[in-house]
Each structure stands twice: as structure tokens, then as C-alpha cells.
N, C-alpha and C positions, 0 to 999 in steps of 0.2 A: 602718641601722647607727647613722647617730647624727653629731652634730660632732667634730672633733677638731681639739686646738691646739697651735701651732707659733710658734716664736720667730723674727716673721717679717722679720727682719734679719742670718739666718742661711741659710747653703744655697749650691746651685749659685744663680748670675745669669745667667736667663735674658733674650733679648732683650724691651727694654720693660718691664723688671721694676725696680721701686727699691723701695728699704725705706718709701717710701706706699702702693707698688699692687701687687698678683704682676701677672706677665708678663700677655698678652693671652691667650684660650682656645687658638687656634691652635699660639702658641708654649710654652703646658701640655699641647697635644696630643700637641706633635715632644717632648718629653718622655719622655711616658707610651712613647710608642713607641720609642724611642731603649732604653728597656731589656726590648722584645721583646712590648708587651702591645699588643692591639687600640684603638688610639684610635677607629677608625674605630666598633667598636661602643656607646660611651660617647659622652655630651653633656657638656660643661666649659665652663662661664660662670665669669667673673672678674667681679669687682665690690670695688674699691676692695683690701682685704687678703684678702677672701674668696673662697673656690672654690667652686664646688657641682659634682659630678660625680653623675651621673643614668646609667641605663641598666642591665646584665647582665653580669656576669663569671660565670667558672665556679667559683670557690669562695674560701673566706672567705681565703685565704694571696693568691692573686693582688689580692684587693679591699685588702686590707692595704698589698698593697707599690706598687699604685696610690696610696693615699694616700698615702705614704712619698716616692713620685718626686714628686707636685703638693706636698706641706706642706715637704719637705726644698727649697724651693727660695727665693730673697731676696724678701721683700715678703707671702709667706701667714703668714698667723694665725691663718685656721682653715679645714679643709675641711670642708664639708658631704657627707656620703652618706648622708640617710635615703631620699634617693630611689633607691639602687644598691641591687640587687637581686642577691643572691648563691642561685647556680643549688643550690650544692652547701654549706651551710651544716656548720659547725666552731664550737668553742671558738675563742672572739676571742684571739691573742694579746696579753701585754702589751705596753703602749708602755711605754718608759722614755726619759726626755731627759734623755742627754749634760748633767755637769755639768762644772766645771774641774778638772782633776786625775784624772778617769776615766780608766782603760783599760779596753780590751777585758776584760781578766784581774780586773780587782776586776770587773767588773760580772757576770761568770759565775760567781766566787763567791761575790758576792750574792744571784743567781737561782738557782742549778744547786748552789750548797755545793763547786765545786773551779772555779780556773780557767781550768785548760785545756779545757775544755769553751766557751772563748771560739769555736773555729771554727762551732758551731750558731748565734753572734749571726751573724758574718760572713755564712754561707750564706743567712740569712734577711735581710740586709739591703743588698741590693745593687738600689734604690738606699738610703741613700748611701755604705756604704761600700766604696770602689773600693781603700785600700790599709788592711791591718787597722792598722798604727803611724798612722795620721791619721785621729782621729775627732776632732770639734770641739764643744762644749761648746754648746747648744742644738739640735745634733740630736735628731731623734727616732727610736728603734731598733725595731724587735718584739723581742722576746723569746720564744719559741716554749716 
């Protein structure tokens, strides 16, 4: 898949995590899995702001929002996945990063041309967003 970068003094704080280093692998694992996806079948090394995640998911939407929970989190800057291997390949969604002044609603009618079509961002991006009124200005979203 490729690198992908993140404003990495933004996000959940995880344990061990500060805005020099992302968290340690383990606690990127209780992550990944905390929003329902196999850590157990992926490898996640940290190294200073960097992630690299390695192994097999089943298609290009779950590999997405694995990056999404490791990059959305305080201290990453960039995730690596050229080594993840998507079982069931798709059209990459877009990223978009949260700027100041966003909402849900401009950014649906930026993408989509109306914005109430903002609940397709929601649906597809949990993690991070857990309430649609608080998104924060260097997240990073799919956009489907």
C-alpha cells in the first residue's frame, strides 16, 4: 500500500506515547483491537514517530481504518504498509485531514456536492470519530 502521514501531535494518547515517539507495538495493538479488528494477525513495530504494520487483512476498507486507529493516535507521523497485504483488493479511499474550521457538513459537500451525506464520513470512520459534533483539526478521515 504505501506510507501514509499524520499530524503526530494529534489523536487518542496512548500509554507510552508522547508527541517524540507513538506508543510502544503492544499498546498499537490494544488499539487496533479495541475497535474490533484482529491484532493478533498483523505485526506493528514502532520506531521513534513511525509505525510499520505488516501482515493480511481481508480487504482494502478494514486496511484503511487499521491505519486510521495506529496514525489517529499522539506521537505517529507516519504509517508504513507496504508490507500489508490486502486479501480482497478495492479503490483506495481518500484521506482527507481535518482542518480548523471543518465540519462534518462542509466536508461532505466538498466531496459528495451536498452535506448531509456527512453520515457516509462518520460510518467509515470510526476510528476516530466516536461523536460526529467533535472532530479535531489534524485528523485524518477516509472519505469513501
Amino acid at each position: 500500500m504505501g506510507f501514509f502521514d499524520f499530524v503526530k501531535n494529534v489523536g487518542k494518547k496512548l500509554v507510552g506515547a508522547s508527541e517524540a515517539q507513538a506508543a510502544p507495538a503492544p499498546e498499537l495493538a490494544k488499539e487496533v483491537a479495541s475497535h474490533g479488528f484482529d491484532a493478533g494477525s498483523l505485526q506493528i513495530q514502532s520506531s521513534g514517530n513511525n509505525v510499520q504494520v505488516s501482515g493480511q487483512v481481508k480487504s482494502q476498507e478494514e486496511a484503511e481504518r487499521i491505519i486510521l486507529a495506529l496514525g489517529n493516535t499522539v506521537g505517529v507521523s507516519q504509517v508504513d504498509t507496504s508490507q500489508l497485504i490486502v486479501s480482497n483488493e478495492a479503490a483506495a479511499a481518500k484521506m482527507y485531514t481535518v482542518k480548523k474550521g471543518d465540519t462534518l457538513w462542509k466536508i461532505a459537500e466538498a466531496h459528495y456536492g451536498k452535506g448531509a451525506e456527512y453520515p457516509k464520513i462518520v460510518a467509515a470512520n470510526n476510528p476516530p470519530i466516536v461523536n460526529p459534533d467533535l472532530i479535531q483539526p489534524g485528523w485524518v478521515l477516509r472519505i469513501p
